[in-house]
C-alpha positions in Angstrom: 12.1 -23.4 -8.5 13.9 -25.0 -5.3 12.6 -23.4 -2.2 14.3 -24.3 1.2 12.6 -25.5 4.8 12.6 -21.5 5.8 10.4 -20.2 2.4 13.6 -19.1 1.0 13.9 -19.5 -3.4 16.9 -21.6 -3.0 17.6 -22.4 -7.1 15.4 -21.9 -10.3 16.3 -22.2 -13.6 14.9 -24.4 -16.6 12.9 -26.9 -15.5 15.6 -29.9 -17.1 18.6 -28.1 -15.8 17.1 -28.3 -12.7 15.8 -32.2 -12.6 19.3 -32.9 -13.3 21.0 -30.9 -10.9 19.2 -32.1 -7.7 18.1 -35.6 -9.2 19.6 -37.4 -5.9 17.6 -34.5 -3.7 14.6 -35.5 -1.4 11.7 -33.1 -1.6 9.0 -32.7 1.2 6.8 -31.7 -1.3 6.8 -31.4 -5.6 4.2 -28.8 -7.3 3.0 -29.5 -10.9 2.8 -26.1 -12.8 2.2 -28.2 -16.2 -0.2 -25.4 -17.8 -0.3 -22.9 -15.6 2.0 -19.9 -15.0 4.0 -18.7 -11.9 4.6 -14.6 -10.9 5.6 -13.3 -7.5 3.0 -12.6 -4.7 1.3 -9.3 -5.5 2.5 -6.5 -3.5 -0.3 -4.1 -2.3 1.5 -0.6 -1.7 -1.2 1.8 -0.2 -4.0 0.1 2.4 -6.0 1.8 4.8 -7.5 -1.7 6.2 -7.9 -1.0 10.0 -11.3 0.8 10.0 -14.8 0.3 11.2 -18.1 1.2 9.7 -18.9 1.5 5.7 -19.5 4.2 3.3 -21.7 3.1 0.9 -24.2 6.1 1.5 -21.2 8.2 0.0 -20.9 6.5 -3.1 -24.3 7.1 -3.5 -23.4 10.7 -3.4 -20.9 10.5 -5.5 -22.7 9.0 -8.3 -25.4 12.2 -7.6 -22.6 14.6 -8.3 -21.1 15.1 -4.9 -17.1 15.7 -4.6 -15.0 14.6 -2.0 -14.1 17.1 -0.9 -17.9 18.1 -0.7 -18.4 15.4 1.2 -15.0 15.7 3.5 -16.3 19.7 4.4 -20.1 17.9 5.6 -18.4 16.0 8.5 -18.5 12.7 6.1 -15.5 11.2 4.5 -12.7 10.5 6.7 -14.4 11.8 10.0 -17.6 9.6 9.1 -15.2 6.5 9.7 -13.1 8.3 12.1 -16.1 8.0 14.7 -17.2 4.5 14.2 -13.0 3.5 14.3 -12.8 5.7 17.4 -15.7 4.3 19.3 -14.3 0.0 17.9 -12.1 -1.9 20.3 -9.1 -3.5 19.7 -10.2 -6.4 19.2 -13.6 -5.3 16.7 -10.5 -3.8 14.5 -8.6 -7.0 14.5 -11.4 -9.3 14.0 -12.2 -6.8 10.9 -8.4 -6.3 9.5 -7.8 -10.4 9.5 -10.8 -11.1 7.5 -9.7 -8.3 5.1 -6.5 -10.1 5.1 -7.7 -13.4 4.1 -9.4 -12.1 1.4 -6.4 -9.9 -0.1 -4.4 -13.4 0.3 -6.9 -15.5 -1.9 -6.5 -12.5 -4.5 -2.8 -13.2 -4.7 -1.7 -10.1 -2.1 0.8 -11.7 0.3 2.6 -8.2 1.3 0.8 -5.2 2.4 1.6 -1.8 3.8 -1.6 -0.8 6.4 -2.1 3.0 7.3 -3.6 4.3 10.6 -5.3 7.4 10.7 -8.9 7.4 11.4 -7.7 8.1 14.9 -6.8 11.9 14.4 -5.7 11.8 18.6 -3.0 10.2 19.8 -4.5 7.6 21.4 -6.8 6.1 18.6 -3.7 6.3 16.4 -1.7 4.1 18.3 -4.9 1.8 19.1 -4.7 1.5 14.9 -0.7 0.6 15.5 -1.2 -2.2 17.8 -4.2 -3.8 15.9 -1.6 -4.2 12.7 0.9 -5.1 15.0 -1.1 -7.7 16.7 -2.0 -9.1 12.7 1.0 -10.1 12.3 1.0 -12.9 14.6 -2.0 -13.7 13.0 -1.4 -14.0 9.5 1.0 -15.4 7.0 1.1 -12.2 4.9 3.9 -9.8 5.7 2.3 -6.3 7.3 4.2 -3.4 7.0 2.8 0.0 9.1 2.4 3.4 8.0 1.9 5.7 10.8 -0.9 8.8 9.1 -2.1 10.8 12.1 -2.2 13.9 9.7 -4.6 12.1 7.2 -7.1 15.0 7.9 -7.2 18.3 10.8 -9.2 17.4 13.5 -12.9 19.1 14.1 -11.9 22.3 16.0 -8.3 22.8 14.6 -6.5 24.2 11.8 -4.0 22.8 9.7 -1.0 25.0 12.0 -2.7 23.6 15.5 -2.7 20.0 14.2 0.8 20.0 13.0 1.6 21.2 16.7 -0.6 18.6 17.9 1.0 16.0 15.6 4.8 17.1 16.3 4.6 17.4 19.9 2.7 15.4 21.1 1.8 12.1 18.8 5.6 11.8 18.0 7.1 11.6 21.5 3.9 9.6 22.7 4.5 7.0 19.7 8.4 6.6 20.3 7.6 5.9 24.0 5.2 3.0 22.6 7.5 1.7 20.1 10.5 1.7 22.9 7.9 -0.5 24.7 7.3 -2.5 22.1 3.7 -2.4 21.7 4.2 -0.7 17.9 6.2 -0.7 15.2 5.3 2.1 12.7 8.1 2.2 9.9 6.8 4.8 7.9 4.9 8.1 8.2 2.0 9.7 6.0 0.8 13.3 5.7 -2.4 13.9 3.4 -0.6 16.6 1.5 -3.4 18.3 -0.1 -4.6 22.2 -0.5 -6.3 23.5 2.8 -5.4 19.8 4.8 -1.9 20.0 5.5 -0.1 22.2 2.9 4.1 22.2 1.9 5.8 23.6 5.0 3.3 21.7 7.6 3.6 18.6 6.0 7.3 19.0 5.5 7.4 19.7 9.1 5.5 16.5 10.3 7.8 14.0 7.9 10.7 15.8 9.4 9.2 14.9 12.9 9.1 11.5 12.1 12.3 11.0 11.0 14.0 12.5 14.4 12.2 8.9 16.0 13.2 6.5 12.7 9.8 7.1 10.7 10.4 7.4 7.0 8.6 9.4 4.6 5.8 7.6 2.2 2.7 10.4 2.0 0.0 11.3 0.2 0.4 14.1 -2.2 -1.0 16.3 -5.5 -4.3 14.3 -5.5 -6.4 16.7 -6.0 -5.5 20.1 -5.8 -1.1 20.5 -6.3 1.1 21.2 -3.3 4.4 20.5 -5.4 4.9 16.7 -3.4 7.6 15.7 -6.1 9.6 19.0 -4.3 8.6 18.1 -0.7 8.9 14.5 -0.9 12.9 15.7 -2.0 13.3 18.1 0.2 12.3 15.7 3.5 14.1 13.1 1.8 10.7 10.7 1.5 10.8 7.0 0.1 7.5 7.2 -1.4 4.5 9.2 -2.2 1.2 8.1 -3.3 -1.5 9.5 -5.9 0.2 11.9 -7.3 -2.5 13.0 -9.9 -1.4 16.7 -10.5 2.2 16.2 -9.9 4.3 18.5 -12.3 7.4 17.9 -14.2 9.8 19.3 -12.0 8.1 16.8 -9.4 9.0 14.0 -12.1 12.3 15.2 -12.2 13.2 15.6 -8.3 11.3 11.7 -8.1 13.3 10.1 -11.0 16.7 11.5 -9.4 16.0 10.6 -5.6 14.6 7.2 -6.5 11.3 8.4 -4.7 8.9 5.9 -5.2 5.5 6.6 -6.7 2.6 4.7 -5.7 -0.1 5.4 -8.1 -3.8 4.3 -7.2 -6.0 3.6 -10.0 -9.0 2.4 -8.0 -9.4 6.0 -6.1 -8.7 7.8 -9.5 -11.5 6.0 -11.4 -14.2 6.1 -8.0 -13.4 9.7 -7.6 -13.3 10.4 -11.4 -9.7 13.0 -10.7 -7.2 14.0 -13.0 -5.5 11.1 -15.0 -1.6 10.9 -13.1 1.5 11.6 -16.1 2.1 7.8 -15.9 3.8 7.8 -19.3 6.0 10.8 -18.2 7.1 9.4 -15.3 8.1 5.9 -16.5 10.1 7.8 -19.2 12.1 9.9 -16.7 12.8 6.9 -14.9 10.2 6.9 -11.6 9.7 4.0 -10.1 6.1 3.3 -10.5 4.3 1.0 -8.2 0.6 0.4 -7.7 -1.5 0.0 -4.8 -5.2 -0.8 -4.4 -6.2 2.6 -1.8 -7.9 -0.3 -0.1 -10.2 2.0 2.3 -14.2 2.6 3.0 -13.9 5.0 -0.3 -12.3 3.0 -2.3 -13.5 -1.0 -1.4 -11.4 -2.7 -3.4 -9.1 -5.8 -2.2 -7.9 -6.7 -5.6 -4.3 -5.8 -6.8 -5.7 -7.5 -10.3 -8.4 -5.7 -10.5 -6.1 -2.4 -9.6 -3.6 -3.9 -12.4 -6.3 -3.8 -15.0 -7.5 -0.3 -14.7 -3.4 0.7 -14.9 -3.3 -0.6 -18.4 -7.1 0.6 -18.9 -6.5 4.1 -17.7 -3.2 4.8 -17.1 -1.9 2.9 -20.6 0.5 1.0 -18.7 1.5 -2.6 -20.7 1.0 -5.1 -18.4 4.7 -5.8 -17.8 4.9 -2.8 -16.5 1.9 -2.8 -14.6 2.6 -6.6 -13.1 6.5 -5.1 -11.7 4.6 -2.1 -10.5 2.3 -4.1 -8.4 5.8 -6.5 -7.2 8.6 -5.3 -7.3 8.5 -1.6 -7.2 5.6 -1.8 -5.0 8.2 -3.5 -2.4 10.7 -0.9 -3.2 7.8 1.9 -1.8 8.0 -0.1 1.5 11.9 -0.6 1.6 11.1 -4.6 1.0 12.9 -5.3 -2.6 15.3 -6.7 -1.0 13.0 -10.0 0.4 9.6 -9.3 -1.8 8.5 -8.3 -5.3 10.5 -10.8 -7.6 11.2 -14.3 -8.0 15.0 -14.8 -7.2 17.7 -17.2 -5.4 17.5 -15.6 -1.6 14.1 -13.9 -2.0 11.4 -15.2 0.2 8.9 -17.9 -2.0 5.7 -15.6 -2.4 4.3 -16.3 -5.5 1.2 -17.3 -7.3 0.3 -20.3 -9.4 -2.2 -19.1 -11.9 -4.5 -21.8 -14.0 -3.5 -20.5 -17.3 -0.9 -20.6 -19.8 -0.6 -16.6 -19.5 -0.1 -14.5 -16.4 -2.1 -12.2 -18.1 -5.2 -13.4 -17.0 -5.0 -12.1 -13.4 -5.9 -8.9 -15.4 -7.8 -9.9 -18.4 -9.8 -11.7 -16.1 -10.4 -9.4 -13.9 -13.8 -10.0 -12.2 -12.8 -13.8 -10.7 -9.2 -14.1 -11.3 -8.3 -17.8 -12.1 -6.1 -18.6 -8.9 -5.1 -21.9 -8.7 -2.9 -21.4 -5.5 -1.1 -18.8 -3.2 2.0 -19.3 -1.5 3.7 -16.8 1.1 7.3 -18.0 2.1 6.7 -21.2 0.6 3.6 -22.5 2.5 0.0 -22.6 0.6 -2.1 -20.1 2.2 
């Protein structure tokens, strides 16, 4: 593989064609693979990394028989971490998000979509926006942002009030701030779910955020069914994550709108939900990508380790598990085009793994043999 001064694959082929073609060539720098294999950089689909404060007394509950949603309905869950991210400054929730960075980068992640939303008002929400936007001058990895201000209703509303709250006034607010520059949201997230924000107000919100450039890429049928393979057509959506009690005319409406689904093992195994109809969907033809659910539920910052319990669980080969967390995870945030595969034009993300099979990143799955990681061509 020939990579350019800009990170940009510039020629790969056979490793003799290639000698011979650019014998007369200069190189600034020549990488010995002998023994070891190469794949794109990992592609994580589904992050909720800006946050403050753990939840590891939840787990706890959990593992003594407590639901989420048991936990979400005693002011814990989402509004336990909504408080301590509420009360963190700007610079707390960078100092956080770029060492959660560094160590998604040694685990082979060099692209990552980041949600907000454990700011539930305006103001927090966009305090989320800048601290991803401010990574990105921070970091090597490419950041993508997923505005989510309906991740949960707010202590004293309903689901009707915060889709009010969210359409008129989080929308125009977060327009003004990305006309100013100060944000740059390219998605927007609803947690779909029964008694959160159900089919009509979450089709209302993703229509909302379209009107201002935001496309659709939500959370839906994780674990009750609000029929997200339907709404995700109907609002025209690029992708929709979970997706654990999506039904077959949802598979259908997916496979025929190219609708992305972003499946997330980790939360399915912590949470112990329904198993997703992996096998039915590749079959109709969905796109299936993976992402970790990195968040204070679901601690995990390895796309290998996510990988693993896809062919563990879900019964995905890993071929198909390893294009799930690449390329089809960059489809999920409209980056296929740059990310996800190793090809002339692409940028040079990949991974140089110290074995003969790439396998190992998820046979190995407790210390994944990494020899390097490379993100546009430049060892990070």
């Amino acid at each position: 593989m020939i990579i350019d001064t800009q990170g940009i694959i510039h020629d790969l082929g056979p490793n003799d064609e290639l000698s011979s073609k650019y014998a007369n060539s200069t190189f600034s720098e020549i990488i010995d693979c002998s023994g070891k294999s190469v794949i794109p950089g990992l592609v994580d689909a589904h992050t909720h990394a800006v946050f403050s404060g753990d939840r590891i007394h939840e787990f706890i509950m959990k593992l003594e028989g407590k639901t989420y949603l048991d936990i979400h309905k005693a002011g814990g869950g989402i509004y336990f971490t909504v408080n301590h991210t509420r009360e963190s400054s700007e610079q707390e929730l960078l100092d956080l998000l770029l060492e959660r960075l560094d160590r998604m980068g040694k685990l082979g992640t060099t692209t990552v979509e980041i949600k907000s939303g454990y700011g539930l008002t305006k103001e927090s929400e966009a305090k989320m926006l800048k601290v991803i936007k401010m990574a990105k001058k921070k970091t090597t990895m490419d950041l993508i942002a997923n505005y989510c201000g309906a991740h949960s209703v707010p202590k004293g509303m309903n689901q009707d009030e915060a889709t009010d709250e969210i359409i008129k006034n989080h929308i125009p607010f977060l327009k003004d701030l990305m006309d100013k520059g100060e944000i740059d949201p390219e998605f927007i997230d609803v947690f779909a779910e029964v008694g959160v924000f159900e089919f009509e107000n979450t089709k209302k919100i993703l229509l909302a955020g379209k009107t201002i450039g935001l496309k659709g890429n939500f959370h839906g049928d994780e674990i009750g069914f609000v029929d997200s393979g339907k709404l995700g057509f109907e609002a025209g959506s690029t992708a929709i994550s979970h997706l654990e009690n999506l039904n077959d005319e949802g598979i259908k409406l997916m496979a025929e709108a190219k609708i992305v689904a972003v499946l997330l093992p980790t939360t399915q195994h912590l949470l112990n939900l329904n198993l997703p109809p992996v096998r039915k969907m590749i079959q109709e033809g969905v796109i299936v990508a993976l992402g970790s659910d990195f968040n204070p539920n679901a601690y995990c910052y390895s796309m290998g380790l996510t990988m693993n319990l896809a062919c563990v669980n879900y019964k995905m080969t890993p071929n198909e598990s390893l294009v799930a967390g690449t390329l089809n995870a960059a489809a999920s945030i409209d980056r296929s085009k740059n990310v996800g595969s190793l090809e002339k034009g692409k940028f040079a993300d990949f991974i140089i793994i110290n074995a003969k099979r790439w396998e190992h990143i998820i046979y190995q799955f407790g210390d994944i043999p990494i020899w390097r990681v490379y993100k546009k061509g430049v060892k990070i």
